[in-house]
KOLNU-299534 format. One record per residue: y negated, z negated, x of N, C-alpha, C in turn. Coordinates in pm, whole numbers. Atoms other than C-alpha are relative to their C-alpha. Example, Ala and Ser with C-alpha at 12.3 -4.5 7.8 and 13.67 -1.06 7.14 Angstrom:
[[119,0,89],[450,-780,1230],[-120,0,90]]
[[119,6,-82],[106,-714,1367],[-109,-73,-77]]
//
This chain:
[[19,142,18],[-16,603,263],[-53,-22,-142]]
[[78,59,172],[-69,432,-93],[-70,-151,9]]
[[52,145,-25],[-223,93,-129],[21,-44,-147]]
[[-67,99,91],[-36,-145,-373],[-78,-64,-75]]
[[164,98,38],[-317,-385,-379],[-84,-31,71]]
[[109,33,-123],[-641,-441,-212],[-70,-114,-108]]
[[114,100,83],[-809,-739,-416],[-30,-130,97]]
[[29,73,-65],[-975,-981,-243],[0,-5,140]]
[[-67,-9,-133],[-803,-1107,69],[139,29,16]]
[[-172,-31,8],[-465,-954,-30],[-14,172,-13]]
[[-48,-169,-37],[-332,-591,70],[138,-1,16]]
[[-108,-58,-44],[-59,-419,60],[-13,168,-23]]
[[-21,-127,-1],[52,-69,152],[114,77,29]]
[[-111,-45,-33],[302,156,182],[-4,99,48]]
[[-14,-145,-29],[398,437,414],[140,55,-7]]
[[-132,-49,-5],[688,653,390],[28,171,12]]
[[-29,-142,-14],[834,998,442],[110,45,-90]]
[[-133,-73,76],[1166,1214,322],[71,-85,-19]]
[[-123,93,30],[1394,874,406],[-6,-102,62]]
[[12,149,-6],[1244,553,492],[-183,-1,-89]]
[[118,30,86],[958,366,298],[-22,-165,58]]
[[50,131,-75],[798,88,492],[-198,-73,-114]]
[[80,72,-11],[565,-192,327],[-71,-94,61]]
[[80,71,-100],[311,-358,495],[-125,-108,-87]]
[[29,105,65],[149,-686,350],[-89,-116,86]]
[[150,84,-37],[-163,-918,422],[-14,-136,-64]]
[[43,72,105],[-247,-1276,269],[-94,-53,107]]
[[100,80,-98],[-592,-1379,426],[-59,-120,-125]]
[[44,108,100],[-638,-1623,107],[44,-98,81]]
[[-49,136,-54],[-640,-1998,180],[105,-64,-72]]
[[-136,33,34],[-321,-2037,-36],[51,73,13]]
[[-127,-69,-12],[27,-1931,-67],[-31,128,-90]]
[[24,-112,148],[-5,-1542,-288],[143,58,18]]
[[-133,-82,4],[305,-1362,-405],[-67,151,-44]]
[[26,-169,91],[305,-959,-438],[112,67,-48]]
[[-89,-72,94],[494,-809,-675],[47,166,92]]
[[-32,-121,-70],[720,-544,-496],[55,137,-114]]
[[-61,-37,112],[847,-212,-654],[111,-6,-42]]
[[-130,61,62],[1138,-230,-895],[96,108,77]]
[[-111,-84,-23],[1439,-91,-824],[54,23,137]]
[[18,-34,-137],[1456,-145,-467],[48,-145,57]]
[[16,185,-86],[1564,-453,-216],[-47,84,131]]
[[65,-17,-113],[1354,-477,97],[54,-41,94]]
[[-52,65,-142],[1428,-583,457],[-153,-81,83]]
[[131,80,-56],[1146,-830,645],[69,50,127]]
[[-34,-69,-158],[1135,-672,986],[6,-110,56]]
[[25,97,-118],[1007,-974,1138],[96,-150,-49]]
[[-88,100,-2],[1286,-1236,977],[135,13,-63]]
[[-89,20,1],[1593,-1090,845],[4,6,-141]]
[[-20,-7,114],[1564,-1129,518],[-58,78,-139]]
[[-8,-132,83],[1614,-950,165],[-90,-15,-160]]
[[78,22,105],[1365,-920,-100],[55,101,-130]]
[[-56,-91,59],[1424,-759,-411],[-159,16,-142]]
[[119,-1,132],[1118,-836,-680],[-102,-7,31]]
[[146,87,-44],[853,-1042,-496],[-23,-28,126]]
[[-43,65,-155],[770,-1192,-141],[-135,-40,-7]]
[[136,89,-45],[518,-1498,-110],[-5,-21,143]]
[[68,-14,-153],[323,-1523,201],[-89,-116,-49]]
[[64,133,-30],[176,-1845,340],[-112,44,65]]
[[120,-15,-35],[-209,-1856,399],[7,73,149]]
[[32,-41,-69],[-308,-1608,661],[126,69,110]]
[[-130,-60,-94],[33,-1431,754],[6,167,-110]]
[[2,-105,71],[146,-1081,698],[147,15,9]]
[[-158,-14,-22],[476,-947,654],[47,202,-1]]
[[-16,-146,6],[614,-558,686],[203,6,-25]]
[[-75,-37,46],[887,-440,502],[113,119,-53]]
[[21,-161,30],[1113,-193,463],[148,69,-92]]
[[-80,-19,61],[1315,-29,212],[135,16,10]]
[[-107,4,-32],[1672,-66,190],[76,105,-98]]
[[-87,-126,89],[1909,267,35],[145,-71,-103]]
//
């Protein structure tokens, strides 16, 4: 496990093995925060379907888990 960012009320982390790489993401701030994902990569949102590739803002007090796409 690495940890992306822990500042404040924002986390992220990542676990992964030989051939998946799953992020996992926090915003307990009372606004919207964006986290910068790594480059070179598009993501998958487990919980809606959709494809990130740079960034992914999160609305006050939601989390999101993510997971790398080959």
């Amino acid at each position: 496990m690495e940890f992306l960012i822990a500042e404040k009320n924002k986390l992220m982390y990542r676990r992964y093995n030989n051939k998946d790489e799953i992020l996992v993401g926090f915003n307990l701030e009372e606004n919207p925060e964006t986290f910068e994902l790594p480059a070179g990569f598009d993501y998958l949102d487990l919980f809606n379907n959709k494809t990130y590739n740079n960034a992914v803002t999160l609305k006050p007090a939601t989390g999101v888990i993510l997971k790398r796409l080959d």
